[in-house]
Every structure is written in C-alpha cells, then in structure tokens.
N, C-alpha and C positions, 0 to 999 in steps of 0.2 A: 231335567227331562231332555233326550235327546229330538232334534229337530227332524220332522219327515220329509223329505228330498222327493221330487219327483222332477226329471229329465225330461224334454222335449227334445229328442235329438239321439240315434243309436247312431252315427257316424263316427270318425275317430276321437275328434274332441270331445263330444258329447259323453261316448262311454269311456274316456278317458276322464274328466270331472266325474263320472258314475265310481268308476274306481276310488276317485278320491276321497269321494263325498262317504263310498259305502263303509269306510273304515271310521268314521268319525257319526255315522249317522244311516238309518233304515233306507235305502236308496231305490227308486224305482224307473228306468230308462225306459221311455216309450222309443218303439222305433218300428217308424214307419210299413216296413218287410215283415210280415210275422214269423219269415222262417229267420231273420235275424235276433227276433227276441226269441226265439223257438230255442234256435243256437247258444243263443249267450246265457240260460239259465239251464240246458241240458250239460252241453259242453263247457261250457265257461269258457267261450272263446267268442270274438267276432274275426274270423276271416277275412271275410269281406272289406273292413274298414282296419282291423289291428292284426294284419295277419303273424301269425308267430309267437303270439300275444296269451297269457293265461290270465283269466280275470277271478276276481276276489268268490267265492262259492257265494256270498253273502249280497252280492249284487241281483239284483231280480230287472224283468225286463218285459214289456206287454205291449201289445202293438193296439190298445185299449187307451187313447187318453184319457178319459174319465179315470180308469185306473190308476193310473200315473199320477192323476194330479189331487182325485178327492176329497184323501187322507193328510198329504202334503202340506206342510207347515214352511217352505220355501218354495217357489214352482223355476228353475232353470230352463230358458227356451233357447237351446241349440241347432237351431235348423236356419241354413242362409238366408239370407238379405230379401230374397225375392221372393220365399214362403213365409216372412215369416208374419205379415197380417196375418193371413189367412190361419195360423196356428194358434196366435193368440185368440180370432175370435172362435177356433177351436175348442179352445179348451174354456171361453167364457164360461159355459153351463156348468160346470163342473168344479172350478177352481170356489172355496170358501173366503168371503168377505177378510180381506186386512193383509192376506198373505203375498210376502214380497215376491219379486220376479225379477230374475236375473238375466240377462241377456248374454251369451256366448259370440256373437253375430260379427262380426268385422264389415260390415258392409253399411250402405245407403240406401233406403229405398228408392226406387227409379220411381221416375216422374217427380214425386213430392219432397225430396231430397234429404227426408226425415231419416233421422238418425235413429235404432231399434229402440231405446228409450220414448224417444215420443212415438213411436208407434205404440209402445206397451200404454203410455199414457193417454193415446186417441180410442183405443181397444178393452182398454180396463181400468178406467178409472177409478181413484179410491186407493190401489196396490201402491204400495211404495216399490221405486224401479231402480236396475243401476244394472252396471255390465260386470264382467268379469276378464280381463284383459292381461296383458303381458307376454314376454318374448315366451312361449308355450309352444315348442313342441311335440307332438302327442307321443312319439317313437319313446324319444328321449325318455319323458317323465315314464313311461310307463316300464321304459328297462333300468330304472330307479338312478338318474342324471339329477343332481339338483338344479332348482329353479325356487322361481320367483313369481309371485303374480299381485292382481291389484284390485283389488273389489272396491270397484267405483262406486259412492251412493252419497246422496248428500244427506241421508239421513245415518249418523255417525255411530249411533249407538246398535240400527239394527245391521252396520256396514262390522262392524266389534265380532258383536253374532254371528254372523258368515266366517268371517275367518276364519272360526274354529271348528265349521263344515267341511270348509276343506283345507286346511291347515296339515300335511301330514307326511312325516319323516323330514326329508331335502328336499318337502316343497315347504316353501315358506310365502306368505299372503301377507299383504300392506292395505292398508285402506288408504282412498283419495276421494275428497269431497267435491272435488271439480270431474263430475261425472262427463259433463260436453269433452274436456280436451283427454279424459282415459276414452271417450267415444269415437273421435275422431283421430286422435291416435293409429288407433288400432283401422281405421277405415282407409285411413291416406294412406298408410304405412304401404299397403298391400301394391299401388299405382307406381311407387319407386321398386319394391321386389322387381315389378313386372322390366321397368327398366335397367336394372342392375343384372336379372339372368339375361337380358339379352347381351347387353356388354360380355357376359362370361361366356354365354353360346358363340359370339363373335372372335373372341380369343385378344378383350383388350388387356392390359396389363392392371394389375393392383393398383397402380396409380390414377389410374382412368374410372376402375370401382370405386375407390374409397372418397374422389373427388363424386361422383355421381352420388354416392350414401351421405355424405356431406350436404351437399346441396339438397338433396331430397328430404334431408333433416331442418333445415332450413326454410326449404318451400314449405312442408306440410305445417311446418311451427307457424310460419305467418299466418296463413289460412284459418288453422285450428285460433289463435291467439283471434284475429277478426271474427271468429265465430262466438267468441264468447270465454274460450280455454284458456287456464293460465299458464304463462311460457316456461314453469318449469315441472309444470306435468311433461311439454314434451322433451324434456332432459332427462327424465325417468323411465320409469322400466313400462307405461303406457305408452311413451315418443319413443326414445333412443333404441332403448332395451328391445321392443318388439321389432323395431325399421334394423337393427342389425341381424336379430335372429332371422328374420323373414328375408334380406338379403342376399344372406351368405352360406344359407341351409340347403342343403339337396333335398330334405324334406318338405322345403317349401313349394306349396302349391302356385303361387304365384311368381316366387322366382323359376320353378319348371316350367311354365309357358313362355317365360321371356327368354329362358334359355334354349327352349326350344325355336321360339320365334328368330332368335338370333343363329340361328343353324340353319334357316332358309325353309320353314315348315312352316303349312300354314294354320292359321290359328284353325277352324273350324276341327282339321285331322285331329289336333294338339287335344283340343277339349273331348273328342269325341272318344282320346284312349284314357280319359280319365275318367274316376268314380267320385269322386270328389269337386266340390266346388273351387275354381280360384274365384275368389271376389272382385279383386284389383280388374278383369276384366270390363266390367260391368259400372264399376264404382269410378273408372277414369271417366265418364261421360259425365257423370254426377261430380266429381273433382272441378271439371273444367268450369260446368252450369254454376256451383259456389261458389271458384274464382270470378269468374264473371260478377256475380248478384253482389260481391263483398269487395270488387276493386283489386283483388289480389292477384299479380305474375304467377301462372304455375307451368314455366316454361317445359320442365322434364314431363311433370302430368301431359301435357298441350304434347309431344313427341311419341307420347305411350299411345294416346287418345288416337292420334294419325295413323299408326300402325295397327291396334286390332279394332278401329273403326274407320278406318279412312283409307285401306291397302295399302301405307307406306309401311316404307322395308324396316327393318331394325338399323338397319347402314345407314337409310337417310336421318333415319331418328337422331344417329351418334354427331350427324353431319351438322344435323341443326343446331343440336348443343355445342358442338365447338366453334360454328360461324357467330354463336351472341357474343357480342363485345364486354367481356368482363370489366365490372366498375368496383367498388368498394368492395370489401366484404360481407359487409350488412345488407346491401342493397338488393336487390332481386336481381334472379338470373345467373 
C-alpha cells in the first residue's frame, strides 16, 4: 500500500519534495496563500516560489491543514525555523497517533537553540521524527539535474520506508542514523553560504573562497561533532555536500544576501526583495550562543554574526579573518 504524504509547506522546497513525493505516493501540500494552493492544483504551477516550473497533474494542494495532514500516513513540515512551533502545534489536532514527521527546516530555533527535531519532539510527542537534508536545490531538481539527499532518522527501518517516498528518477536518497549532525549540517551550513557570497560580492579570488568553504567545513564539523554528531556525517552529502552546494549556487538564498552584503547593500533592503527565507541570517546568533554553551572557536560564524547583527561591513569581516594567526591545521581558526 502506497504511503499518504501530506506537506506543511507550498514554498519552493516544499512543493518541490510535493513533486517528489507525488510520483511515488498520494501527495497533499498545504500552503499557507490559498490563492497558491488555488494555483497549483488549477494550473499546475506555483509562480510565486517555482516560477517557469510545471508540476505533476497528481499533486493536490489546500491551504486547509487538517486536510493535508488527516489521512497522511508520513506528515512533512516545510515551513522556516521561526514558524515552525507554531505549525506543529498546528496541525496537533489533526495528525493520527504513530505517524512520522519529517522536518525540511535548515534552521534553529531562536532563543531555545533547539534543533526542528526537538521541536517536533517538545510538540508531539509519541511521532517518530528526523529531517530530510542534502546539497537540494529546488531549481535544479525540479528541471530534472540529479541529486542526492539523506533522510535523517534513527529509527532505520521507518528511515528504509521514506526512501522510497521520495526516491525518484536522478534523485537518489541515503539514509543516516545520526539525525543531530544531518541537523546541524544543514543549520551551520547556511552562516558560511552567508560568508562565502560576501567574499564573491567583494570580488576575492577562488583562492580566498575555497579557503573560507574549508574552514567553514571545519568550523561547523567541530561544533556539530561537540553537539553530539558524528564527524563523518559532516564529510557527507548532510556536511560537505550541502556547505558546497549552498556556497557556490546563485540559487542560494543565503549565499544571495552575503553576496549582496558584499556589494555594499544593506541587509534589511536585501531581505526585504526577497520572498523567501535565508536562514543563516538568524541561525548566526544561535551559531555563536552554541559555540559559546560548548567551548567551540566559530571565528567565520563570530564575522557573519558582526555584520547582519552588529553593522560591520563585509570588508571588515574578510579583515578579521585574515588578521588570526594561522596555527595547525586541525586547530581552530
């Protein structure tokens, strides 16, 4: 029997796994806008978030959570970092006893620095929980690029089961039982993007990139490894995979604010021509707070952090990382 999907989330990721899912399984995307769900099951398009984009006839879409989630044999919660409590106890009334919940989310909660996993586990207890993470982006997959991704869960037999949700064509899915480091992964990853488009806004050389995505693989691996993760999750397509794709993509939302940032814009303009969330904005306060709580250097995060929270420039940013005094290679900094 085929497994019933329901989507928290019509933004690009969201209806992009909606695609995925709808070829392997009955799929239902809530989304927020009803004239977006309105869209994507007259037209079979979302403009708005996939513009150019034609979606599967077989996808359906309601701006109705209880809908979305009632009949749902998997529940998918695609909506940012900073909604996404308030989604899960959403959709409490309505989700059935046992059913797992997946998280799409790349972010941290502010204040309580919880990771969307323990939010799903403070919000619905009982649900077996895990993320779904990897270098993803939405353009890409959806003008049929292969990829790769990683359904986090540490329960391994229902993490098998997903797979084959969204398992489909030149996407290919891996399972990883270390759900903390495919969580933070994907959460740090977003605070170096934000560093590395400012380097490319600035106009530094390849040399100067690939040392800052280096090091930014490094930082975040200590961090993550001190929280709990194991250090060859982030070697994988939850660390590596995602910190390069997010990078060195024009489609990245968080390397487009650093690149912008590094053009002399200021952040508030930057965010306010977007329709979409960057995470890494938000999530570098919460970087710095668990470097602090765990003892760990996050000197590139500590330069991002100054600049869209502190009004320094992207130039002093680059300034401060070239003034530390390089030691070992393993060692921070």
């Amino acid at each position: 029997m085929k497994l019933r999907v329901g989507i928290l989330g019509g933004g690009s990721w969201g209806t992009t796994v909606g695609c995925l899912a709808s070829r392997n399984s009955p799929t239902v995307v809530w989304a927020r806008r009803g004239e977006v769900a309105e869209e994507i099951n007259r037209e079979h398009t979302n403009q708005t978030y996939l513009p150019g984009f034609s979606l599967p006839k077989d996808l359906r879409a309601t701006d109705s959570i209880e809908e979305a989630v009632r009949d749902a044999d998997v529940v998918i919660v695609g909506v940012p970092s900073h909604g996404f409590r308030k989604c899960c106890e959403d959709l409490r009334p309505f989700i059935r006893p046992w059913v797992p919940i997946l998280s799409l989310s790349k972010g941290l909660e502010q204040g309580s620095l919880l990771r969307m996993t323990e939010v799903i586990e403070e919000t619905l207890p009982g649900h077996p929980n895990g993320v779904l993470t990897g270098p993803n982006l939405a353009k890409e997959i959806m003008s049929g690029f292969a990829a790769a991704s990683v359904v986090g869960m540490s329960e391994e037999t229902i993490a098998a089961e997903l797979q084959n949700v969204f398992r489909s064509g030149l996407f290919r899915v891996y399972t990883n039982t270390d759900v903390v480091g495919c969580e933070l992964g994907g959460a740090l990853k977003n605070v170096i993007a934000i560093a590395a488009g400012m380097g490319a806004g600035m106009g530094v050389g390849q040399n100067t990139l690939a040392a800052v995505i280096t090091r930014g693989l490094a930082e975040l691996s200590r961090l993550g490894v001190a929280m709990g993760g194991r250090p060859e999750t982030f070697s994988g397509l939850a660390g590596m995979g995602d910190l390069l794709a997010t990078c060195t993509s024009p489609q990245s939302r968080n390397r487009h604010v650093g690149e912008e940032l590094g053009k002399g814009r200021k952040l508030d303009e930057i965010i306010a021509d977007m329709n979409e969330v960057a995470e890494g904005v938000k999530s570098s306060k919460s970087v710095i707070e668990l470097g602090n709580r765990h003892g760990v250097d996050m000197p590139i995060a500590q330069e991002v952090y100054k600049v869209v929270h502190e009004g320094s420039s992207a130039g002093e940013a680059y300034r401060g990382l070239v003034r530390r005094a390089p030691g070992a290679e393993g060692d921070p900094g």
